[in-house]
N, C-alpha and C positions, 0 to 999 in steps of 0.2 A: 720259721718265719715265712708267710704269703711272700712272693716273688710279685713286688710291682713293678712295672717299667714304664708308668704312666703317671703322670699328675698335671694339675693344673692348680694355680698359686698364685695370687693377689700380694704384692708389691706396696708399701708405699714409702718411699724415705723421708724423711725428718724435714721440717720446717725450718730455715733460718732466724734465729732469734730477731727483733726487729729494734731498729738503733733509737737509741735515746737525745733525746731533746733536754738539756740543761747548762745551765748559769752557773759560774761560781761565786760563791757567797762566802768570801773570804775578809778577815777582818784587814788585813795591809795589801785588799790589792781592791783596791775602791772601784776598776773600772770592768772588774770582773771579767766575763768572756764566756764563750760557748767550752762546756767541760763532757757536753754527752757520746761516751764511748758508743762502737759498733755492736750489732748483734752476732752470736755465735754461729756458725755453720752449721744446719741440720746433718744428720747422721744418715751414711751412706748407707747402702745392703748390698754387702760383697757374701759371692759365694765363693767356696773355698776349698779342691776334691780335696775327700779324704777316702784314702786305699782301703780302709777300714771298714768305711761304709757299703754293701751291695747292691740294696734297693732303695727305692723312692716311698718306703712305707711311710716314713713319718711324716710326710706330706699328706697322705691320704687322710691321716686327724687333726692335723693346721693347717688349715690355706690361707690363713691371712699374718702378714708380717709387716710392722710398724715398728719402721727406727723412731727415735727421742730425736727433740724437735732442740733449735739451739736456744741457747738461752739469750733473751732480751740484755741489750746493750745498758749503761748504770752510769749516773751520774760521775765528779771526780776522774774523768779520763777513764773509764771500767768498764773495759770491752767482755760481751758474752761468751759464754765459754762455750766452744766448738762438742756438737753430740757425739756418744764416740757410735764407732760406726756398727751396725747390727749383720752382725756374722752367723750364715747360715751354709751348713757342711751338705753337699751332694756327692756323691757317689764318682769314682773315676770313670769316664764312658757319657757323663751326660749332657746332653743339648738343651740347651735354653732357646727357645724361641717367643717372639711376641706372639702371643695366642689372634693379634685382631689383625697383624698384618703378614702372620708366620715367615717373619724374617730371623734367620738364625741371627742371636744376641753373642751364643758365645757358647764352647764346643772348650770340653776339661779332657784333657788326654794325658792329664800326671799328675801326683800326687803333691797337692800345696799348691798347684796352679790357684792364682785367686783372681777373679773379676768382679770389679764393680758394674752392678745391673741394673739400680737405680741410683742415681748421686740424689744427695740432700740438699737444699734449697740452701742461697748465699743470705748472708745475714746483712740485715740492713746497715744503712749510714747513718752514726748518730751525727748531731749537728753540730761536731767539731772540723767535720768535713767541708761543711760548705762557706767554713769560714774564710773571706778574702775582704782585700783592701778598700771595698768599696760596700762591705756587708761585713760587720763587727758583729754584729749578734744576728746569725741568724736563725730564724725559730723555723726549722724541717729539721726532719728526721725520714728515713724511710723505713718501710716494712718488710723483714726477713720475705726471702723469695721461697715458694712453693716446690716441696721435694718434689721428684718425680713419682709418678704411680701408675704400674703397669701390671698386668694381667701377665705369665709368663707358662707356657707349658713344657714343661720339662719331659722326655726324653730318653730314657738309658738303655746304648749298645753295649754290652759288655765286651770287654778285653779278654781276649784268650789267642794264643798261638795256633792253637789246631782247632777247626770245628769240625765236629761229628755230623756228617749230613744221610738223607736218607729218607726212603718211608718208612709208615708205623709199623711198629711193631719188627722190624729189620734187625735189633741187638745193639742200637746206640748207648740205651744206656745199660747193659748187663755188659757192653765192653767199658764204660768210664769208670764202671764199680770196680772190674778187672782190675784195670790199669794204675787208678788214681787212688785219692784218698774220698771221692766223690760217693756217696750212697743214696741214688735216685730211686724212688720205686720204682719196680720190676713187677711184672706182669706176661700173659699170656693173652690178652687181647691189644688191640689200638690203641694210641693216643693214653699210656699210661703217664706219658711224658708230656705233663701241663706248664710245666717251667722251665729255661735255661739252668741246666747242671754245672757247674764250676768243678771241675777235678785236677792237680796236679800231679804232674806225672814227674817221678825222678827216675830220669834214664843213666845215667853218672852221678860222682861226686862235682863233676862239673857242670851238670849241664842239668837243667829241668824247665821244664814248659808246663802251661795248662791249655787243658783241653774242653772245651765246650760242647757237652751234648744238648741238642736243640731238638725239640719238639717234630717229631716225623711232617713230612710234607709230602701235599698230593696235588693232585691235577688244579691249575687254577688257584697256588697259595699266593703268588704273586698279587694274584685282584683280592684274595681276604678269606678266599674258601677255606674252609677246614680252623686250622689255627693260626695259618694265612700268614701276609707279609709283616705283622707285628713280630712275628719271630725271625722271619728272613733277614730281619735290619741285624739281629743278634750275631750273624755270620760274616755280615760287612767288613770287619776289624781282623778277624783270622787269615794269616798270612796263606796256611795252607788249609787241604779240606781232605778231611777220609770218609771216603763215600763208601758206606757199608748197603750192601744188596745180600738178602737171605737166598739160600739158595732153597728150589723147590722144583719138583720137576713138574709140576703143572703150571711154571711161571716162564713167562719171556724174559731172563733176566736181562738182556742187552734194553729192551724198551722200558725195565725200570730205570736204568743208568741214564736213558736217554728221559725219560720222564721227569727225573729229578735235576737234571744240566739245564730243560728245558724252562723249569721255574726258576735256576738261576740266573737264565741269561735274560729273560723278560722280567726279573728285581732289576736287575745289574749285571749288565756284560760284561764289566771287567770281573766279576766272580769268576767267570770262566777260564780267565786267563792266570787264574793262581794256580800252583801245583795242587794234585788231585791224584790222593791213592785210594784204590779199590779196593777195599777188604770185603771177599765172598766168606758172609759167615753162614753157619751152623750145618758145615760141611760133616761134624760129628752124625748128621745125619744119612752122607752117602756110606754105604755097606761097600761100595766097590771102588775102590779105592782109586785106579782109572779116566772113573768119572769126572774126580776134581779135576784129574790135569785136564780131562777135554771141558770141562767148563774155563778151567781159569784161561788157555788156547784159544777158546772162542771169542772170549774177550777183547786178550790182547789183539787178534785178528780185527776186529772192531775198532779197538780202542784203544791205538797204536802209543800219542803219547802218555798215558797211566800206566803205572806203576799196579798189577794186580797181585795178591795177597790173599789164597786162602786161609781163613781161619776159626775157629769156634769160642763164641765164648763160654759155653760150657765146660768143655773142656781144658780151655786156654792152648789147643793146639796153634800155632802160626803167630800167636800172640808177642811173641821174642820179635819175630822176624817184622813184625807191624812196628813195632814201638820201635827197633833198629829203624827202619826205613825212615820212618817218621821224625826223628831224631836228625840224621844224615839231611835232610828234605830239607827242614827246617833251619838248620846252620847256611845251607849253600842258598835259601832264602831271604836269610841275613843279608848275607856278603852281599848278594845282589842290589840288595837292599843299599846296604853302606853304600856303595860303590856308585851307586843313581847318588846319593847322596852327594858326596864327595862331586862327583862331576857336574853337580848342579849348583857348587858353588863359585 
């Protein structure tokens, strides 16, 4: 299935039924009286995540969505029966925005979270309402009120605990294939990576996270270059980041670490302030073995608070000690976590 994370989608909820105007024509009650019940409530359009869902595909072949309108109010006291509401499932991760004034509407961050995004229009007064003691029969009714109708563009960051960051072609995803249950293609040139990879990793019987391989980024992905910041938003949500740099010795490895921090922190600065392990891979390619410790040294020399981690995913050398660290990383990330929590209440 194509990977969307974009749509745009026309809204309109249901029309209140519109109240009725009538008399009753009753054989023992000679002086009759206003009988006309209310109109039914139009039908809302509540979305509703569901975990099940990934993408925004099936937006891309409906954009238009009309709840059922209420039903008109009925003589004999017989009020209209309320529409039921039209329920549309989105993906967990996604942002509703008004597309005319892009004010966020409403933001799904768990599963069965539901919002209503347009209400349906109130159903009119029949003319048992406006009966009082100085107005016995009177003849109004009003007309069910107008649902709302809005244009909405939807949005989806995906959810993952770890994101895989880096440039093209680095081994993002020939490590998520490694690790997880994820099978991204794999390639030998750039930008083989056109979509967000979902992988789960089971590190224990206790313990499993997923991990998000994202599409390599290069100089200026922040303003749109390359595959640009449409995929940076996918990184947002990952608590930690494993920043894979291929090693080569015609490269400046320190300036791609520095290249790739540098489109995190003009997305979003606090990206930076998340944990961030290094993994030097496709070290299967130094013959002297030496080497790796004076690369992975220079690093740390540089890159005092990360966490560096030779390893190949070829071979799956270092690979233990990655998915170890990452695991560890990620618990005392929690806790952090909780614990802001707890003190913020």
């Amino acid at each position: 299935m194509k990977f969307i994370d974009e749509a745009k989608i026309y809204l309109k909820a249901g029309r209140g039924g519109n109240g009725c105007m009538s008399f009753r024509r009753e054989k023992y009650r000679p002086f009759g009286g206003p009988d006309g019940g209310d109109g039914g409530k139009g039908g809302d359009i509540i979305f509703i995540a569901d975990s099940q869902m990934t993408t925004l595909v099936d937006f891309r072949y409906r954009r238009h969505y009309f709840a059922a309108n209420g039903e008109h109010g009925k003589g004999s006291d017989m009020y209209g029966r309320n529409a039921e509401p039209l329920i549309i499932k989105v993906p967990v991760g996604t942002l509703v925005f008004n597309d005319e004034t892009n004010e966020l509407i409403a933001e799904f961050t768990y599963d069965g979270q539901s919002e209503v995004i347009a209400k349906g229009g109130r159903g009119g007064f029949g003319n048992i309402h406006f009966k009082s003691s100085t107005n016995q029969a009177p003849r109004i009714a009003t007309k069910g009120e107008v649902g709302e109708e809005i244009t909405v563009r939807l949005e989806l960051k995906l959810f993952a605990d770890v994101g895989i960051i880096g440039l093209p072609n680095a081994g993002k995803s020939t490590l998520i294939s490694v690790v997880s249950n994820a099978r991204p293609k794999i390639a030998d040139y750039p930008f083989t990576t056109l979509v967000p990879n979902l992988g789960v990793v089971r590190y224990s019987d206790e313990l499993s996270f997923v991990m998000a391989d994202t599409p390599g980024l290069i100089r200026d992905a922040h303003k749109g270059v390359g595959l640009g910041d449409r995929f940076l938003r996918h990184i947002e949500r990952c608590k930690i980041f494993v920043h894979i740099v291929a090693y080569s010795p015609d490269r400046d490895i320190i300036k791609d670490i520095d290249d790739i921090n540098y489109e995190l922190k003009m997305y979003n600065p606090e990206l930076l302030k998340r944990p961030q392990i290094i993994a030097v891979n496709k070290i299967d390619l130094i013959a002297d073995k030496s080497e790796i410790k004076k690369v992975v040294d220079r690093i740390k020399a540089k890159k005092k608070r990360y966490r560096v981690i030779p390893i190949s995913g070829v071979t799956r050398e270092g690979i233990g000690e990655l998915i170890s660290t990452v695991a560890k990383t990620l618990k005392k990330a929690g806790e952090k976590e909780n614990e802001k929590r707890r003190n913020s209440k």
